[in-house]
C-alpha positions in Angstrom: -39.6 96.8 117.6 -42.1 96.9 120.8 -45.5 97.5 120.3 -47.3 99.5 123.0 -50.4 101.0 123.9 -50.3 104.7 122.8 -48.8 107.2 125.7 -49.6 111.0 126.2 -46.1 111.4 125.1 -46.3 109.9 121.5 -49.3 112.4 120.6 -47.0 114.4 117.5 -45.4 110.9 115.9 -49.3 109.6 116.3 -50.6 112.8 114.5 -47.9 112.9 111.9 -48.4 108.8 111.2 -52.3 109.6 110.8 -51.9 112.5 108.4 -49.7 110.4 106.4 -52.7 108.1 106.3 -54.8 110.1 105.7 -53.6 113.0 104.0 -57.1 114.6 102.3 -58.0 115.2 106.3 -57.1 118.4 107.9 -55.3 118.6 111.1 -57.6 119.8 113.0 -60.0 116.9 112.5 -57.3 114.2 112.9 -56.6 116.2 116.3 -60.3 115.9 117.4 -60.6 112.6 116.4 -57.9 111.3 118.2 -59.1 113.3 121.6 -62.6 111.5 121.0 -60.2 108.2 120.7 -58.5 108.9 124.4 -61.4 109.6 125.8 -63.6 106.3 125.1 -61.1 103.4 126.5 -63.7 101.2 126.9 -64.6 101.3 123.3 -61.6 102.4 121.6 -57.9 101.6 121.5 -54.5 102.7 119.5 -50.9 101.0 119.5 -48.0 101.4 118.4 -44.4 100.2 117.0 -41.7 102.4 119.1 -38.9 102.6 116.8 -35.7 102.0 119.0 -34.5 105.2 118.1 -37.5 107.1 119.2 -40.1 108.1 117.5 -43.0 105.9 116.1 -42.8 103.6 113.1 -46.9 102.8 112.6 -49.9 102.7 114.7 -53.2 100.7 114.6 -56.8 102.2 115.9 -59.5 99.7 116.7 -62.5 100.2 117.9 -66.2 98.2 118.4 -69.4 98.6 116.1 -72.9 96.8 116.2 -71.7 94.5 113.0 -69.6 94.3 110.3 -70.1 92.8 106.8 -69.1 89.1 106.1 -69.4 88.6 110.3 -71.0 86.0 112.2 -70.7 87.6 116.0 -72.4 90.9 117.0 -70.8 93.4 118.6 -67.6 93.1 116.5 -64.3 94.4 116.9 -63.2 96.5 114.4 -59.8 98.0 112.5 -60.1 101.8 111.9 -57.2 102.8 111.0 -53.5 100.8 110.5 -50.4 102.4 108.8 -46.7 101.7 108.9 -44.4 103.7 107.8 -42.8 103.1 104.4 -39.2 101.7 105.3 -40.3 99.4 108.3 -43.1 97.9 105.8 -42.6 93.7 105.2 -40.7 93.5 108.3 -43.3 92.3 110.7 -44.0 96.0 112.2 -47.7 95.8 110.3 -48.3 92.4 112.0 -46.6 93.5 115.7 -49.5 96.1 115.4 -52.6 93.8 114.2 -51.7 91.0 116.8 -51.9 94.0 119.7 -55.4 95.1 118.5 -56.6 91.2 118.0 -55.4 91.0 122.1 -57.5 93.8 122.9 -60.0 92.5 121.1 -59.9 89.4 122.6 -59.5 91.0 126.2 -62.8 92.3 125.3 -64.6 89.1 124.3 -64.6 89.7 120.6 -64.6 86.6 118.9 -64.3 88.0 115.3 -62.2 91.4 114.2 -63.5 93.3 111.0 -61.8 95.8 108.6 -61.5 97.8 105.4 -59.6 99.3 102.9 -60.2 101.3 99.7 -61.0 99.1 96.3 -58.1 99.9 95.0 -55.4 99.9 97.7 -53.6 96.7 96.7 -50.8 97.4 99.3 -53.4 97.1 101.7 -55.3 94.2 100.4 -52.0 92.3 100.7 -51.0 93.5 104.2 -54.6 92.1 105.5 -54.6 88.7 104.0 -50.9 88.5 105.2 -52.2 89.0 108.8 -54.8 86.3 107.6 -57.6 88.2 106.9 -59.7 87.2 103.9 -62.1 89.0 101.9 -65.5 88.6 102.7 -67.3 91.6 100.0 -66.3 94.3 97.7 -68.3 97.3 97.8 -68.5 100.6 95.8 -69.9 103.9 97.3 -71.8 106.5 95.7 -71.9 110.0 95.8 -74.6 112.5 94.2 -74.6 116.4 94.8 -77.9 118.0 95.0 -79.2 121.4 94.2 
């Protein structure tokens, strides 16, 4: 499957890969967020997995922040968002993806790349430390309402 940077053209299979990960997020948000995404190239980039087919089979969204925890190197490159859809999982798509965004990253003089996933999300746990990523905290947020 070829891995690409995202095209103007692919703008539906990208929205319909980011609901699916993240489904609590309304569409207009995910639409926003992706125009803020297209519009800082410097800072930001997506790729995908073209399915031969057509369509999209997963997409990864990396970016750059002033640190990450666990890092040694400041600015770091960083994973933002990384899904694959369900019936190309453990077939190297997830990987195709992560190796494009570690290029970028590298293209950009990142020596270190950062990510997270939720505490519980063991699929994703795996799917990082199969790419060779290792743990380097565990951390629990917080919420409170007021008033």
């Amino acid at each position: 499957m070829q891995t690409c940077p995202i095209r103007p053209a692919d703008h539906d299979e990208w929205l319909r890969l980011r609901k699916a990960l993240w489904a609590d997020c309304a569409i207009e948000t995910l639409n926003e967020e992706m125009a803020d995404i297209l519009g800082d190239r410097e800072h930001q980039a997506v790729f995908v997995a073209v399915r031969p087919a057509g369509g999209l089979g997963g997409f990864v969204e990396v970016s750059t922040h002033p640190h990450a925890i666990g890092c040694e190197t400041r600015p770091i490159a960083y994973i933002e968002g990384w899904y694959v859809d369900p019936d190309l999982r453990g077939t190297g798509v997830g990987r195709g993806l992560v190796a494009a965004a570690e290029s970028w990253a590298r293209s950009k003089g990142f020596d270190e790349m950062a990510s997270d996933t939720l505490f519980d999300n063991e699929a994703g746990l795996a799917a990082h430390r199969a790419c060779g990523y290792v743990v380097t905290g565990r951390l629990i947020h917080f919420r409170k309402r007021l008033g």
